[in-house]
PDB file of N, CA, C and O in Angstrom:
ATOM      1  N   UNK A   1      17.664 -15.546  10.367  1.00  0.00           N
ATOM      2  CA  UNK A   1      16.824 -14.364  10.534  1.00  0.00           C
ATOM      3  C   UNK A   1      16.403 -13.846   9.166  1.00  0.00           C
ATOM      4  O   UNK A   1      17.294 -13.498   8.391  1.00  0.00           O
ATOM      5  N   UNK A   2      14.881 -13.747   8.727  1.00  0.00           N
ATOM      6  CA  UNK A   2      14.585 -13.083   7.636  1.00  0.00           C
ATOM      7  C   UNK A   2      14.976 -12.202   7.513  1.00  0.00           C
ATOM      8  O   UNK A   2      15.262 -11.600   8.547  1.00  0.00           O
ATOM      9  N   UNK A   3      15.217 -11.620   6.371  1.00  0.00           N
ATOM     10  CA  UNK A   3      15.401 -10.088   5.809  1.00  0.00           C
ATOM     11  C   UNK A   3      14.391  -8.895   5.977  1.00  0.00           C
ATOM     12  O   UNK A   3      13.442  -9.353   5.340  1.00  0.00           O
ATOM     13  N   UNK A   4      13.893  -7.405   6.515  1.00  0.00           N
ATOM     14  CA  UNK A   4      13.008  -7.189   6.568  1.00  0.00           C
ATOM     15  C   UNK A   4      12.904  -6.141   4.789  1.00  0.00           C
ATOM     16  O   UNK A   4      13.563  -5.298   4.180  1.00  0.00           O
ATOM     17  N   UNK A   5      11.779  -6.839   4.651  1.00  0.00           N
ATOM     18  CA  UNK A   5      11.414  -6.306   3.480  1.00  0.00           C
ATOM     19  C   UNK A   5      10.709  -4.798   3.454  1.00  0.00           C
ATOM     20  O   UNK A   5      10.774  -4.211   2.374  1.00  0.00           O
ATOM     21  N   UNK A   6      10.115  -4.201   4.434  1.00  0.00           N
ATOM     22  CA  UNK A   6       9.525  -3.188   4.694  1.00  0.00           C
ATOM     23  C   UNK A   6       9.694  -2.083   6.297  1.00  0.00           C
ATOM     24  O   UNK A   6      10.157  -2.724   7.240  1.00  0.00           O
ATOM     25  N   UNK A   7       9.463  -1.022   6.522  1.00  0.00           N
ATOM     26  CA  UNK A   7       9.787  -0.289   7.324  1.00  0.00           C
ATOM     27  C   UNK A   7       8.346   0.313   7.725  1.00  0.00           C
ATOM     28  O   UNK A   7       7.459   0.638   6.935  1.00  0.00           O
ATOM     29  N   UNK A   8       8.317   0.380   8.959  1.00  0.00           N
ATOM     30  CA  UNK A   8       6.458   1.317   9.302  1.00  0.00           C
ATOM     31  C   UNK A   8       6.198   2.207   8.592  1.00  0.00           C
ATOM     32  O   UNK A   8       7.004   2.853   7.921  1.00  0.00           O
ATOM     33  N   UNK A   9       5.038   2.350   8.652  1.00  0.00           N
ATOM     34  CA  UNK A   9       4.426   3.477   7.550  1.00  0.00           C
ATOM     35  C   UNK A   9       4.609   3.278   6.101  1.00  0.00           C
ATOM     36  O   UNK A   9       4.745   4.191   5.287  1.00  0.00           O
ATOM     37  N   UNK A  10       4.601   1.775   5.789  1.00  0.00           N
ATOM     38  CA  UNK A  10       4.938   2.086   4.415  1.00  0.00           C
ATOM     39  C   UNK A  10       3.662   1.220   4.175  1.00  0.00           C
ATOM     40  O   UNK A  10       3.195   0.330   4.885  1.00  0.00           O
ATOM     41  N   UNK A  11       3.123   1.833   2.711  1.00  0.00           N
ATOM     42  CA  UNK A  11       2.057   1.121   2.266  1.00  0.00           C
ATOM     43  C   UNK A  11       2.119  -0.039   1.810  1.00  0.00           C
ATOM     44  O   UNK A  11       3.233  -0.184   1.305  1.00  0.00           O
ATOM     45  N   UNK A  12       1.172  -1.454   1.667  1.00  0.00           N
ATOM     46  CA  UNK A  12       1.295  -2.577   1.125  1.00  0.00           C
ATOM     47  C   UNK A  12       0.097  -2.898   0.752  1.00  0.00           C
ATOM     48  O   UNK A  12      -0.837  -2.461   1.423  1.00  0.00           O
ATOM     49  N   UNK A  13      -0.140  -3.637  -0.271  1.00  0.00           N
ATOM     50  CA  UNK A  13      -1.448  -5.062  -0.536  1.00  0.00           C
ATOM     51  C   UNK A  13      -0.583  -6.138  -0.147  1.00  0.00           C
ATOM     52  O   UNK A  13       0.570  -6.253   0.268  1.00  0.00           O
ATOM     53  N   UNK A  14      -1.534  -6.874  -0.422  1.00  0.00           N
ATOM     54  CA  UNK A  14      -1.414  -8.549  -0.468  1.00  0.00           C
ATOM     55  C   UNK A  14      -1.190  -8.805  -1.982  1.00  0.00           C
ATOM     56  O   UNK A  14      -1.844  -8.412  -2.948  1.00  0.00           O
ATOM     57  N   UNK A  15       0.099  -9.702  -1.900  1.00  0.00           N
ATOM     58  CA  UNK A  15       0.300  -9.752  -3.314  1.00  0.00           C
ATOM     59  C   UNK A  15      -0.991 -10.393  -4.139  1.00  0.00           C
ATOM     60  O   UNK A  15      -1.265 -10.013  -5.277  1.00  0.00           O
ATOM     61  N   UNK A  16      -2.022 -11.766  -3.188  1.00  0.00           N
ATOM     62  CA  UNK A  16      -3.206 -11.730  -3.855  1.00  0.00           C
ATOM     63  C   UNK A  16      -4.070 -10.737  -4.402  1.00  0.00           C
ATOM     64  O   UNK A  16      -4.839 -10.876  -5.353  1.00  0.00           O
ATOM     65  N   UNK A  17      -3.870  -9.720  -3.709  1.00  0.00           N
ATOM     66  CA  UNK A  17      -4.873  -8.242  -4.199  1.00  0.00           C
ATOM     67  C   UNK A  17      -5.890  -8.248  -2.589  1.00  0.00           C
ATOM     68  O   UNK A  17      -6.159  -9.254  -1.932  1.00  0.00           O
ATOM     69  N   UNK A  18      -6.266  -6.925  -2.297  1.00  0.00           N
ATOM     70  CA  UNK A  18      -6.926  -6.869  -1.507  1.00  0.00           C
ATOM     71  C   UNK A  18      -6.783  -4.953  -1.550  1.00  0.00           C
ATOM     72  O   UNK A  18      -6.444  -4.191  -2.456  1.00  0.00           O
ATOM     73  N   UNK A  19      -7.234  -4.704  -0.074  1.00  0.00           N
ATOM     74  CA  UNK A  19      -7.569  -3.383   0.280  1.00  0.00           C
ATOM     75  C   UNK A  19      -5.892  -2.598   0.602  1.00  0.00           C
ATOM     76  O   UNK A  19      -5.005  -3.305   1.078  1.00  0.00           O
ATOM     77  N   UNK A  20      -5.673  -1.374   0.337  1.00  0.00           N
ATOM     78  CA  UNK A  20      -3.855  -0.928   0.687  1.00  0.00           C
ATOM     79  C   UNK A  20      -4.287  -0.516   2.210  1.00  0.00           C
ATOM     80  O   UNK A  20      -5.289   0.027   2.673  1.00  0.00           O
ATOM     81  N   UNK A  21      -2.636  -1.205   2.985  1.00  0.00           N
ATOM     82  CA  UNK A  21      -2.489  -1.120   3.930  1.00  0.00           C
ATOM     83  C   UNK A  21      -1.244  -0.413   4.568  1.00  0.00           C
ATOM     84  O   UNK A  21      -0.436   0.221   3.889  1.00  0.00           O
ATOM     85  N   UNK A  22      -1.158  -0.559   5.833  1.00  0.00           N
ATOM     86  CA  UNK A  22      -0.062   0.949   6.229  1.00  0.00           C
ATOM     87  C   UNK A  22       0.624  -0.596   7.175  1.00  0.00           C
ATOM     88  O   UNK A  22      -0.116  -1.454   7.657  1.00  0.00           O
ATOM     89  N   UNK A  23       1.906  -0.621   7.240  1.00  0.00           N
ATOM     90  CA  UNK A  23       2.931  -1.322   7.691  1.00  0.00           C
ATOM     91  C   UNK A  23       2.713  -0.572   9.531  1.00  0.00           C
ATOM     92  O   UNK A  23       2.821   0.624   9.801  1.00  0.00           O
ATOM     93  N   UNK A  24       2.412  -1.644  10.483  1.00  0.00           N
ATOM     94  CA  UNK A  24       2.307  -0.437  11.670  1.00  0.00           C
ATOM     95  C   UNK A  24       3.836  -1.027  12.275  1.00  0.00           C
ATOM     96  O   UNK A  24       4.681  -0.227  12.676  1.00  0.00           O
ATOM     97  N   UNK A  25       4.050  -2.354  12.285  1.00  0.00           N
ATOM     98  CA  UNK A  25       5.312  -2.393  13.062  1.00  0.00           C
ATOM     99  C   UNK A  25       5.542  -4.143  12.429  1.00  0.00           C
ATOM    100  O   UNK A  25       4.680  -4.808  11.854  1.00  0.00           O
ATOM    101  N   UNK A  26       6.737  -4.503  12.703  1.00  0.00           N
ATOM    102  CA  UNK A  26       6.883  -5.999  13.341  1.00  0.00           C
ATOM    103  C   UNK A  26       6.574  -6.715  14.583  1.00  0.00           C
ATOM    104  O   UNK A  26       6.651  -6.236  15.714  1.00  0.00           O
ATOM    105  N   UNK A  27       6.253  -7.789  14.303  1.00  0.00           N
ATOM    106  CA  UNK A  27       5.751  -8.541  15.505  1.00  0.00           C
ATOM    107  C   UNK A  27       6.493  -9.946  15.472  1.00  0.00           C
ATOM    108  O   UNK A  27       6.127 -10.810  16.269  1.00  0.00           O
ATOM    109  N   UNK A  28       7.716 -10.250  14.410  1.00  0.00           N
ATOM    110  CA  UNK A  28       8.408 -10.981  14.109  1.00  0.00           C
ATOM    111  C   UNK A  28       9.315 -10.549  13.214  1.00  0.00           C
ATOM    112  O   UNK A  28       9.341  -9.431  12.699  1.00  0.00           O
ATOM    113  N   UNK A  29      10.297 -11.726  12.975  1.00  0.00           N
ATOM    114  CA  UNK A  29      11.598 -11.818  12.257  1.00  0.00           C
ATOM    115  C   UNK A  29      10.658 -11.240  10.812  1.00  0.00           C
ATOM    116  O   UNK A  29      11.205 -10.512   9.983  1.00  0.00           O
ATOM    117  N   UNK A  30       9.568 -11.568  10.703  1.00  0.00           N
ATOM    118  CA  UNK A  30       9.284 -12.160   9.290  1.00  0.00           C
ATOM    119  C   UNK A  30       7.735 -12.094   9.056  1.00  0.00           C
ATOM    120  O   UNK A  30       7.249 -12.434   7.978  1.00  0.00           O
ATOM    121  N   UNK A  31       6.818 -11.548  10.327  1.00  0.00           N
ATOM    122  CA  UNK A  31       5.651 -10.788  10.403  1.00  0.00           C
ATOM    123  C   UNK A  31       5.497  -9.594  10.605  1.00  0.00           C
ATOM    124  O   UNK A  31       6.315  -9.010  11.314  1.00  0.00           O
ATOM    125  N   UNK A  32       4.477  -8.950  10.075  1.00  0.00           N
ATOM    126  CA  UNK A  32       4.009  -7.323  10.338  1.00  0.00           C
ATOM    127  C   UNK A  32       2.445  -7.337  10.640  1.00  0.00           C
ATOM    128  O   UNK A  32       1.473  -8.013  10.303  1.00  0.00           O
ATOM    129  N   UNK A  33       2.702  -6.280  11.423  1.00  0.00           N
ATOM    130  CA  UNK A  33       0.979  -6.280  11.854  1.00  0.00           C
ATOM    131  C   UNK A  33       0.359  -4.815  10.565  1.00  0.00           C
ATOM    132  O   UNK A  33       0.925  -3.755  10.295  1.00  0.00           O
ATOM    133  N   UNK A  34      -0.362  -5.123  10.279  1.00  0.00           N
ATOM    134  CA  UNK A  34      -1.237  -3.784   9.246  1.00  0.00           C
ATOM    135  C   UNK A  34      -2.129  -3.555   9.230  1.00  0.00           C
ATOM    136  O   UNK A  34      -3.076  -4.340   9.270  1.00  0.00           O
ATOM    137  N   UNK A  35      -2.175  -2.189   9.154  1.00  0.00           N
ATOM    138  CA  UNK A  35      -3.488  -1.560   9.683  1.00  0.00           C
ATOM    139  C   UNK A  35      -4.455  -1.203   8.093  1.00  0.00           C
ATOM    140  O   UNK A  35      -3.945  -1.377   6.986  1.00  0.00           O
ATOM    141  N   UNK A  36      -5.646  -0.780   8.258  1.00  0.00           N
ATOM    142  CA  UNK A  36      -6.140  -0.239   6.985  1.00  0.00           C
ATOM    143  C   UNK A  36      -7.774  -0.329   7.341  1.00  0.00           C
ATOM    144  O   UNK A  36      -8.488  -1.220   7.802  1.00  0.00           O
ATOM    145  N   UNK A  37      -8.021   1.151   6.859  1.00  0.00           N
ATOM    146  CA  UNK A  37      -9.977   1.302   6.984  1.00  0.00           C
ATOM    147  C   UNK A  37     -10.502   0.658   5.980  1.00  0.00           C
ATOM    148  O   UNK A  37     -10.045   0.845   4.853  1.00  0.00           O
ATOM    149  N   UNK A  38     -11.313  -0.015   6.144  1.00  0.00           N
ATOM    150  CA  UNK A  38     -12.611  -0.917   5.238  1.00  0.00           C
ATOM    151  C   UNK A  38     -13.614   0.073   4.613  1.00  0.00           C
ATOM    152  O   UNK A  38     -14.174  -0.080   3.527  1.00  0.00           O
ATOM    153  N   UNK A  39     -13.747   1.030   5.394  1.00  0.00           N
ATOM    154  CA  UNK A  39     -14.846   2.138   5.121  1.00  0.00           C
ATOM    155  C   UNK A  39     -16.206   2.063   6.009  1.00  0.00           C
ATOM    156  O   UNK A  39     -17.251   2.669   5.773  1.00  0.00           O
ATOM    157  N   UNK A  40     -16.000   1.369   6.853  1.00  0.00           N
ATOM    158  CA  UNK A  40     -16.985   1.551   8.122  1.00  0.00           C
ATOM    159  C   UNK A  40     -15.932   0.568   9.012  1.00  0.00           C
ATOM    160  O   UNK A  40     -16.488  -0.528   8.940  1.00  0.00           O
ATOM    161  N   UNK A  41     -14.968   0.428   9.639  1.00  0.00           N
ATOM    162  CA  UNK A  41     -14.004   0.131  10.696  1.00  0.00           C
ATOM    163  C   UNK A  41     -12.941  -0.192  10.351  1.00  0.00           C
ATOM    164  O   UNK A  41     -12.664  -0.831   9.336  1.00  0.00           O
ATOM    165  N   UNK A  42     -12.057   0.310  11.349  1.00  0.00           N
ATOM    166  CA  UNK A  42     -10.716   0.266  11.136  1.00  0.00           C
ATOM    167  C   UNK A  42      -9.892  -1.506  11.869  1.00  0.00           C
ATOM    168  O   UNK A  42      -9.892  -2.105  12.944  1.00  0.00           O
ATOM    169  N   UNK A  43      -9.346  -1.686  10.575  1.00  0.00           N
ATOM    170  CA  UNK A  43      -8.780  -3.284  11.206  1.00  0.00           C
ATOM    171  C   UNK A  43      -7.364  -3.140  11.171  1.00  0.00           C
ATOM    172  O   UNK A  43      -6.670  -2.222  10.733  1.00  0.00           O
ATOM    173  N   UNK A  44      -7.053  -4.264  11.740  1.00  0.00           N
ATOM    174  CA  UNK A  44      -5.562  -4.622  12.050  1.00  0.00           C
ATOM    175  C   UNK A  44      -5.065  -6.075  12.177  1.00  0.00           C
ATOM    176  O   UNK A  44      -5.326  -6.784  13.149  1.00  0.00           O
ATOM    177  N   UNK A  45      -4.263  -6.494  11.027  1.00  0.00           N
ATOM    178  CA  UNK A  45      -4.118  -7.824  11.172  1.00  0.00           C
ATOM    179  C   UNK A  45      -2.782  -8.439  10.819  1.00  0.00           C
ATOM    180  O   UNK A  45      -2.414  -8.018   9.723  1.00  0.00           O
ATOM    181  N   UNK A  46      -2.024  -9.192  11.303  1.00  0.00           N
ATOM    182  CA  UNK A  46      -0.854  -9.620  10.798  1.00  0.00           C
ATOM    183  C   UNK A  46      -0.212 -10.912   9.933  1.00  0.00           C
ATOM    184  O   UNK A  46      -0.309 -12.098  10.251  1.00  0.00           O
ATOM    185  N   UNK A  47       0.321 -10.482   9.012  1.00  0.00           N
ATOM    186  CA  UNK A  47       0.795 -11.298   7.735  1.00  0.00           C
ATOM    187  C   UNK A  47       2.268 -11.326   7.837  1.00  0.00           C
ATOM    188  O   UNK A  47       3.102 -10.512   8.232  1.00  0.00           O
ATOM    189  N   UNK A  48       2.330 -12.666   7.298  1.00  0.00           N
ATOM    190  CA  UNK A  48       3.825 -12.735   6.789  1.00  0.00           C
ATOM    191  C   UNK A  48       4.160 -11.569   5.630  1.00  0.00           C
ATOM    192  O   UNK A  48       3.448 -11.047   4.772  1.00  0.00           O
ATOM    193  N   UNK A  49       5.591 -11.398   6.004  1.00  0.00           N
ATOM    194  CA  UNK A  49       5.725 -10.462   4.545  1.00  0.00           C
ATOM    195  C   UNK A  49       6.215 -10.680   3.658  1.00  0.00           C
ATOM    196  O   UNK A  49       6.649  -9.778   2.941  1.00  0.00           O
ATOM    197  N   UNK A  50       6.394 -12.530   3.227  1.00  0.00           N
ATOM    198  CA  UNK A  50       6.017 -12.401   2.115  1.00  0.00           C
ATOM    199  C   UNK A  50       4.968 -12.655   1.061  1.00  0.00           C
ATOM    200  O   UNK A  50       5.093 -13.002  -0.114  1.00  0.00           O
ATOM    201  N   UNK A  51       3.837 -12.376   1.834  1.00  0.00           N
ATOM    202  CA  UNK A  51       2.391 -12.403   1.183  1.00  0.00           C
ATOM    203  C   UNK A  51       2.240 -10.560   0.919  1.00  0.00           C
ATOM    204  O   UNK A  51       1.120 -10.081   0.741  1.00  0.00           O
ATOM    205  N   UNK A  52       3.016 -10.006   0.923  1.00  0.00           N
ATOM    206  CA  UNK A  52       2.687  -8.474   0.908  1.00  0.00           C
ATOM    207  C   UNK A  52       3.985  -8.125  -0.444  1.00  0.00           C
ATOM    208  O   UNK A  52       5.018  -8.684  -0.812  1.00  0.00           O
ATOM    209  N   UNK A  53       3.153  -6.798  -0.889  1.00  0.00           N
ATOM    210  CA  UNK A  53       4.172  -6.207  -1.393  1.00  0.00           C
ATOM    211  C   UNK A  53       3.829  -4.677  -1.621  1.00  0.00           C
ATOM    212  O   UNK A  53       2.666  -4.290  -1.739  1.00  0.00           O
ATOM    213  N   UNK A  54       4.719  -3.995  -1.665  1.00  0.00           N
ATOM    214  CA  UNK A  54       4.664  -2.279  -1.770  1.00  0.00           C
ATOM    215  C   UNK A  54       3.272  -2.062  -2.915  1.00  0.00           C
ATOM    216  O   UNK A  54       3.108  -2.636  -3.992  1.00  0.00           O
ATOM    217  N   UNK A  55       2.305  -0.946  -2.189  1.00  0.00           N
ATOM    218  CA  UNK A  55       1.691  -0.759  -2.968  1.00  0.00           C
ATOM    219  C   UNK A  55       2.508   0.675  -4.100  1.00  0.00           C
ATOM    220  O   UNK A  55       3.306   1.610  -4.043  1.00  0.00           O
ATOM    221  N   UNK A  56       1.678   0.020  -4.943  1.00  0.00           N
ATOM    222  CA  UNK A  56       1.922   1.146  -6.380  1.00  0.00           C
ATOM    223  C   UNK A  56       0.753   1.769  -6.768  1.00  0.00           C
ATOM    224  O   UNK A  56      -0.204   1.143  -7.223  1.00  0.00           O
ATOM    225  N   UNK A  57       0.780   3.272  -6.575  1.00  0.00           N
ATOM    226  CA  UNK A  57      -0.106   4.263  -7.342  1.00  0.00           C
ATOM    227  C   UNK A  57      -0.260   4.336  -8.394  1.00  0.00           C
ATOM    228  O   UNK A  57       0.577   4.688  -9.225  1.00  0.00           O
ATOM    229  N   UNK A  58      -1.828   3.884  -8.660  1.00  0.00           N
ATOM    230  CA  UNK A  58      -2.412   4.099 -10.227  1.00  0.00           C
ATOM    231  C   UNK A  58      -1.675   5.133 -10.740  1.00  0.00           C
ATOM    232  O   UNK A  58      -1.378   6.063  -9.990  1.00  0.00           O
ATOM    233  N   UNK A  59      -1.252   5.137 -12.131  1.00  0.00           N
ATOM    234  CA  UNK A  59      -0.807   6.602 -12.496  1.00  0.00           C
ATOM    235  C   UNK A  59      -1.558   6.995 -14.032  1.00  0.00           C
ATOM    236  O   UNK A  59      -2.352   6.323 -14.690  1.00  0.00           O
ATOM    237  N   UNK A  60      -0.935   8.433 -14.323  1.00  0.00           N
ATOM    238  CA  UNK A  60      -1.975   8.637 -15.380  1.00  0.00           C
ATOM    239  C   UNK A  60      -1.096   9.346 -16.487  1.00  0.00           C
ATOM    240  O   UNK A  60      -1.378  10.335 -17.164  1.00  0.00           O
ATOM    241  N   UNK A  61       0.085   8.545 -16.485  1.00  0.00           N
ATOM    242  CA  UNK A  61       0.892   9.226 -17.538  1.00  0.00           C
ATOM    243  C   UNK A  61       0.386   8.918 -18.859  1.00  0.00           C
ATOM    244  O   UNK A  61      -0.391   7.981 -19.044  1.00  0.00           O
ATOM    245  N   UNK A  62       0.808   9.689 -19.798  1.00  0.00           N
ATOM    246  CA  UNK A  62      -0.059  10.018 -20.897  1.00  0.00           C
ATOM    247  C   UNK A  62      -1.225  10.832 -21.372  1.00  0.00           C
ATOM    248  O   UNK A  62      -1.633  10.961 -22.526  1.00  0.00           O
ATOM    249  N   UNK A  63      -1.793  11.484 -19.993  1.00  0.00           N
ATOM    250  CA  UNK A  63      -3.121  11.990 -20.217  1.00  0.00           C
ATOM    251  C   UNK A  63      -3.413  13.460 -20.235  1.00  0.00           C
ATOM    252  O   UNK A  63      -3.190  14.256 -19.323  1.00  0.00           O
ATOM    253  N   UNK A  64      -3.847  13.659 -21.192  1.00  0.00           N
ATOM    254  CA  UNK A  64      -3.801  15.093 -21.161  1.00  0.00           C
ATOM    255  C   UNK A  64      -5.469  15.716 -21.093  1.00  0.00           C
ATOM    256  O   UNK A  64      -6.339  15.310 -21.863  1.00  0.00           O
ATOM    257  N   UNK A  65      -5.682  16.646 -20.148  1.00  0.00           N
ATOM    258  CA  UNK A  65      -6.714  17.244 -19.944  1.00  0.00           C
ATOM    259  C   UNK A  65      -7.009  18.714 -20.613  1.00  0.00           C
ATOM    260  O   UNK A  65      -6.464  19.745 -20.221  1.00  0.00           O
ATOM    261  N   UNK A  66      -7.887  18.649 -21.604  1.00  0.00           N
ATOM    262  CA  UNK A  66      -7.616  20.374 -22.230  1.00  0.00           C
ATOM    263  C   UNK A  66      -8.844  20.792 -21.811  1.00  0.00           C
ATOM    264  O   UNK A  66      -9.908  20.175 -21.856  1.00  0.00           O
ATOM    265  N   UNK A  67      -8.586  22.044 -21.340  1.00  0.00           N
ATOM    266  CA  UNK A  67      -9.569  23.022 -21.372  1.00  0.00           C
ATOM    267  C   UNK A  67      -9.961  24.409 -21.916  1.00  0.00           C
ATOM    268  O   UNK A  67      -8.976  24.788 -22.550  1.00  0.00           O
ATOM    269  N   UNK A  68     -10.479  24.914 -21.948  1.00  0.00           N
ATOM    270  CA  UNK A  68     -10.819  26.154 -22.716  1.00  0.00           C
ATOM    271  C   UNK A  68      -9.402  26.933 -22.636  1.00  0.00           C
ATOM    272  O   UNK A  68      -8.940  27.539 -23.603  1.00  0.00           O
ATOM    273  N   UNK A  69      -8.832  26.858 -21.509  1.00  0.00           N
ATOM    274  CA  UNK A  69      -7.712  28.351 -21.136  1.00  0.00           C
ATOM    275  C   UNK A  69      -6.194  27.888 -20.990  1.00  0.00           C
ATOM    276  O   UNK A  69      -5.133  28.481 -21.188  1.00  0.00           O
ATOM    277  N   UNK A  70      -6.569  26.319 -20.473  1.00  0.00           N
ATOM    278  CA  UNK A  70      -4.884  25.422 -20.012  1.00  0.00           C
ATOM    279  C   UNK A  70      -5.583  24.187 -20.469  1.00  0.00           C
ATOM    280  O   UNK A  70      -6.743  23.808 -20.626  1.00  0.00           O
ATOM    281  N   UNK A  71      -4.309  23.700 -20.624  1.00  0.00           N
ATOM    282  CA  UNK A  71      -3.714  22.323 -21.108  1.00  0.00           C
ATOM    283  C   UNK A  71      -3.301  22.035 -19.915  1.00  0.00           C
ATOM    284  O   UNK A  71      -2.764  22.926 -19.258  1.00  0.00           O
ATOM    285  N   UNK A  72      -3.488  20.510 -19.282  1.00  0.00           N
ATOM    286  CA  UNK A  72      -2.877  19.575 -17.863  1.00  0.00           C
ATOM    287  C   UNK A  72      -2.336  18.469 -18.588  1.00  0.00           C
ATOM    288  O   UNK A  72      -3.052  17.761 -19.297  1.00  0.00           O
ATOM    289  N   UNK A  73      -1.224  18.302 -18.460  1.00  0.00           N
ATOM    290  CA  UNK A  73      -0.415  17.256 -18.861  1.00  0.00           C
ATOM    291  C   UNK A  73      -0.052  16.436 -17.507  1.00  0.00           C
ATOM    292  O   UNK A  73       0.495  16.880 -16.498  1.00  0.00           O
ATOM    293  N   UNK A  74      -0.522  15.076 -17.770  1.00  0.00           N
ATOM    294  CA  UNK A  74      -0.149  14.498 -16.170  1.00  0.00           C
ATOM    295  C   UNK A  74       0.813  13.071 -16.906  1.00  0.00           C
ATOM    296  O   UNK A  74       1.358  12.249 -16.169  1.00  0.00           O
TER     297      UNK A  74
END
């Protein structure tokens, strides 16, 4: 029995790169079905998981935004 690498609702790509997707359930030891909008329809398709991996949020450490009154440090 595979290991499950992920839990519903959790976000993923394709480790090739593609569009981020939302984990909707298992449909196997070792498949997930995932959902995700294109931007004109909503699809749903299922991958092995290990062609997937947790998506990671761009981040913007280092950046600082000044303005006339405050400083944003992100």
């Amino acid at each position: 029995m595979a290991e499950k690498k992920f839990k519903t609702g959790d976000d993923v790509v394709l480790k090739s790169g593609g569009p981020r997707m939302t984990i909707n359930k298992y449909v196997s030891n070792d498949s997930v079905k995932c959902d995700w909008y294109n931007g004109t329809d909503f699809t749903s398709r299922t991958f092995l998981q290990d062609q997937l991996k947790l998506y990671e949020s761009p981040t913007n450490h280092g950046i600082i935004i000044s303005g006339s009154t405050r400083n944003y440090h992100y």
